[in-house]
C-alpha positions in Angstrom: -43.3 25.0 -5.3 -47.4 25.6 -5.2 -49.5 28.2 -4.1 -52.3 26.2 -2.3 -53.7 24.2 -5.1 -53.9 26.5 -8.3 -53.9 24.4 -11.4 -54.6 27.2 -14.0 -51.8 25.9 -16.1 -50.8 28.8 -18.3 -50.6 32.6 -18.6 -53.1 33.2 -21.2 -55.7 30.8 -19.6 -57.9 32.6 -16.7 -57.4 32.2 -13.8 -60.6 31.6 -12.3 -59.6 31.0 -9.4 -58.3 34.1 -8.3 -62.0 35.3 -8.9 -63.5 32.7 -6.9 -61.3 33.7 -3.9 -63.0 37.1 -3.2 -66.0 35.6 -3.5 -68.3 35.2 0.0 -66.5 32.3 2.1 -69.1 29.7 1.6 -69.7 29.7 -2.2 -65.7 29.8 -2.1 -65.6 26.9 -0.3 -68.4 25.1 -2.2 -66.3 25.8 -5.6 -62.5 25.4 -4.1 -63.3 22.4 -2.4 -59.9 20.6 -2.6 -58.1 23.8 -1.9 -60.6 24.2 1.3 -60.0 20.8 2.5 -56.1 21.0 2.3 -56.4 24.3 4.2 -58.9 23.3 7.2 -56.3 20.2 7.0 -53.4 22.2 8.3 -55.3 24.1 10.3 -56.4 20.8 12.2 -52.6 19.8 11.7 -51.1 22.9 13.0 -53.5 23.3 16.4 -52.4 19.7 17.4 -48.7 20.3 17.4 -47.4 21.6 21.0 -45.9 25.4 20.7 -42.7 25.5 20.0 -42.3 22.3 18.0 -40.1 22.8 14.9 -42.3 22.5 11.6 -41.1 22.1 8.0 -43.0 23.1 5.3 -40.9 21.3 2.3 -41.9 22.9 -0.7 -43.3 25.7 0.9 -43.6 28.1 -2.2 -44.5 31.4 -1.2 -45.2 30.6 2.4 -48.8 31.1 2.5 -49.2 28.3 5.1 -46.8 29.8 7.6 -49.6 31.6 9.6 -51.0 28.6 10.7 -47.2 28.0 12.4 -47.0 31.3 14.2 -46.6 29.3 17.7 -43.9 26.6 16.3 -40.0 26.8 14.9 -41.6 27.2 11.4 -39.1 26.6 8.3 -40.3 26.9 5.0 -38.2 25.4 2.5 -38.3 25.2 -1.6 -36.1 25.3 -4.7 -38.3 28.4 -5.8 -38.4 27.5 -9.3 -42.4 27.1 -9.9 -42.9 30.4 -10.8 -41.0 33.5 -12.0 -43.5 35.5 -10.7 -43.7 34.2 -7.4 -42.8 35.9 -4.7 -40.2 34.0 -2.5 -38.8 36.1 -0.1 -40.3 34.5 2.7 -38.8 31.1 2.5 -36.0 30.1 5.1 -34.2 28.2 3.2 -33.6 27.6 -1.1 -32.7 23.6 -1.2 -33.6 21.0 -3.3 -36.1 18.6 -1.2 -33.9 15.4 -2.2 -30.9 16.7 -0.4 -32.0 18.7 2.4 -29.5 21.0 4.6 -30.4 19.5 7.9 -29.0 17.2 10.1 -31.2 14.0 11.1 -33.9 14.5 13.5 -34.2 17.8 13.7 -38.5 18.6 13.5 -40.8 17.3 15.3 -43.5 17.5 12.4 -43.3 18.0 8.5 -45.9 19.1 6.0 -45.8 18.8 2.0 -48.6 20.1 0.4 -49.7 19.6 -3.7 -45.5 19.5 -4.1 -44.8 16.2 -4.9 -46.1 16.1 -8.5 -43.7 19.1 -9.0 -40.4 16.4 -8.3 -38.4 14.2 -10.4 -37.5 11.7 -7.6 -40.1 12.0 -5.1 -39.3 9.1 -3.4 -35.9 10.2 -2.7 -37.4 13.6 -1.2 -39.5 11.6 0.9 -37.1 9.9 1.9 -35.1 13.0 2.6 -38.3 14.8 4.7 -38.1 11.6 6.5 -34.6 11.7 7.8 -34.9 14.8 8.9 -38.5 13.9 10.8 -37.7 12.7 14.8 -39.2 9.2 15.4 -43.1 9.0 15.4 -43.0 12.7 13.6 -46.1 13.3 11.7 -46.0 14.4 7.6 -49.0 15.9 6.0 -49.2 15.0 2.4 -51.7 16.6 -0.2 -51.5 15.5 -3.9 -53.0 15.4 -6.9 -55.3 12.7 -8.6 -57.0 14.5 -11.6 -55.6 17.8 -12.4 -54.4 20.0 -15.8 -50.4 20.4 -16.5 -49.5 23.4 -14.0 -45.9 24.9 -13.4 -45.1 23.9 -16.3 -42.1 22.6 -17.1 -41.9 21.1 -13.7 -44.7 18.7 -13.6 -44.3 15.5 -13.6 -46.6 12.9 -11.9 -50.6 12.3 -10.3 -51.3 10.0 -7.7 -53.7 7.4 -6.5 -53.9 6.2 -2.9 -51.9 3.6 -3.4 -48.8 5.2 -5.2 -48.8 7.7 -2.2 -49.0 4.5 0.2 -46.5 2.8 -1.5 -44.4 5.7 -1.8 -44.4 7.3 1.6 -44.1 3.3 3.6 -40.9 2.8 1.2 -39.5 6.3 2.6 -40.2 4.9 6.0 -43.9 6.0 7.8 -46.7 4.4 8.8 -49.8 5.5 7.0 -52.5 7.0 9.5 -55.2 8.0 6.3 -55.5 8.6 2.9 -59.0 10.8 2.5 -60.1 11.5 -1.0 -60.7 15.4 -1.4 -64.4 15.1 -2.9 -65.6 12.9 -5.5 -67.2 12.6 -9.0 -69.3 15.4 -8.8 -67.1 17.7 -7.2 -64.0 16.7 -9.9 -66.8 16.9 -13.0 -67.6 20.7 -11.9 -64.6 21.9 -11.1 -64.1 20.6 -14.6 -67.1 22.2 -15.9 -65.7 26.0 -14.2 -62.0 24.8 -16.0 -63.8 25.1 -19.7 -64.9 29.0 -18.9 -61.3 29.4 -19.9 -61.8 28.8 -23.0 -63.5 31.3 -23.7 -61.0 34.4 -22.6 -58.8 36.3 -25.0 -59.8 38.3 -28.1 -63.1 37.9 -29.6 -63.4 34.7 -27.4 -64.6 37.1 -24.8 -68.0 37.5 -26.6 -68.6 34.4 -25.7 -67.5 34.5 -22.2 -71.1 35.4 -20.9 -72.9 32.8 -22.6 -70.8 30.0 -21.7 -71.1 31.2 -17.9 -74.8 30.9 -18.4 -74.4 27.6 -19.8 -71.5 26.0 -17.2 -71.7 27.8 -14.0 -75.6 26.4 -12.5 -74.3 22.9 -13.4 -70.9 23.5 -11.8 -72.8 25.0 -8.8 -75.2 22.3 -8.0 -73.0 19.2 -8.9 -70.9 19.3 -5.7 -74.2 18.7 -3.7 -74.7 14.9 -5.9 -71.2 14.0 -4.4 -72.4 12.2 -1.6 -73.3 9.5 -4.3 -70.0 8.7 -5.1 -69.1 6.6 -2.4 -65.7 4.9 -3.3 -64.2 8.1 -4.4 -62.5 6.6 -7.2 -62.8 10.2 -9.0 -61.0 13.0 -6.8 -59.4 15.8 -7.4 -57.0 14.5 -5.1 -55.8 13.1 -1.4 -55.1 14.7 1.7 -52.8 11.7 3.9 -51.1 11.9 7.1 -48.4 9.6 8.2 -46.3 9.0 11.0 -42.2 8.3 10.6 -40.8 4.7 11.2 -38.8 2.0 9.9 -38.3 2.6 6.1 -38.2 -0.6 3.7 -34.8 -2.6 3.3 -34.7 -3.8 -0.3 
């Protein structure tokens, strides 16, 4: 239900971010920060799991994280509603992530990546990832914090540290971390990059030029402050892993 982290939230609105992904791999890092981090975080997730393990990717969209799974039992799994333009041809399986086709047990480690805002019940699809997780499997989470209405209709929540905490130890793991993807200044110049949509369409494109001028050196030297912002109470989002065990009895 995502592609990476793309929060352009409409068709009329540009998407800037399929510029910045041809451009040279640092300054694309540097801008997609949050989409950087969640990929060198299942990278790092991917090398640790032994070859051959069985990997689910619930919510997988259009599969763009199944290279990193080319040693493993990879199964990507979605509902395939986020987009009509999406291709998803590549998923294993079409399932709703509250009721899962799988019997109990059956991977050895599960990932759900910038999905969960995109479900009505995400607790009970937690729940359900965590059933079919063997004991001590491993689940890596990345959700949003501060982020524009994207596939719409089918957005529904943001999260804090704690809501994911609470959420995921109800389902039944253990958290291992919770890391804040970038602060302040990184969230205040993506912010700054969102407004050049604004300025797209019709005669709004005269403007385009001068409102590049004016946001892009800010939004280009703000992600150095970040180191300021120490608490981290202003992210983009949160990257969490978390470990199956005993879910709560009420």
């Amino acid at each position: 239900m995502r592609r990476d982290a793309d929060e352009d939230g409409g068709a009329t609105h540009m998407k800037y971010t399929g510029f910045a992904y041809r451009l040279p791999r640092p300054l694309r890092r540097h801008i997609l920060h949050f989409e950087a981090e969640i990929e060198d975080a299942v990278e790092a997730f991917a090398r640790q799991i032994p070859a051959g393990a069985r990997v689910l990717d619930a919510g997988a969209g259009e599969g763009q994280y199944a290279r990193h799974f080319t040693r493993h039992r990879y199964c990507g799994v979605d509902l395939a509603v986020g987009d009509a333009l999406w291709n998803y041809s590549r998923l294993d399986v079409r399932a709703d992530l509250t009721a899962l086709p799988f019997r109990a047990g059956v991977f050895d480690r599960a990932l759900h990546i910038v999905t969960i805002e995109h479900l009505p019940e995400p607790g009970r699809a937690l729940a359900e990832i965590a059933r079919s997780l063997k004991p001590g499997g491993l689940l890596l989470v990345a959700a949003p914090h501060e982020w524009e209405v994207h596939q719409a209709p089918h957005d529904y929540y943001r999260y804090t540290r704690y809501g994911l905490t609470y959420l995921l130890e109800k389902a039944g793991f253990e958290i291992l971390e919770v890391r804040a993807a970038g602060g302040y200044f990184r969230l205040l110049s993506r912010r700054l990059l969102n407004g050049l949509q604004f300025f797209t369409g019709g005669a709004r494109w005269l403007l385009f030029v001068p409102a590049a001028i004016l946001l892009a050196p800010p939004a280009l030297i703000l992600p150095w402050l970040d180191g300021l912002d120490r608490e981290k109470n202003f992210t983009l989002g949160y990257i969490c892993t978390a470990r199956k065990g005993i879910p709560w009895t009420e």
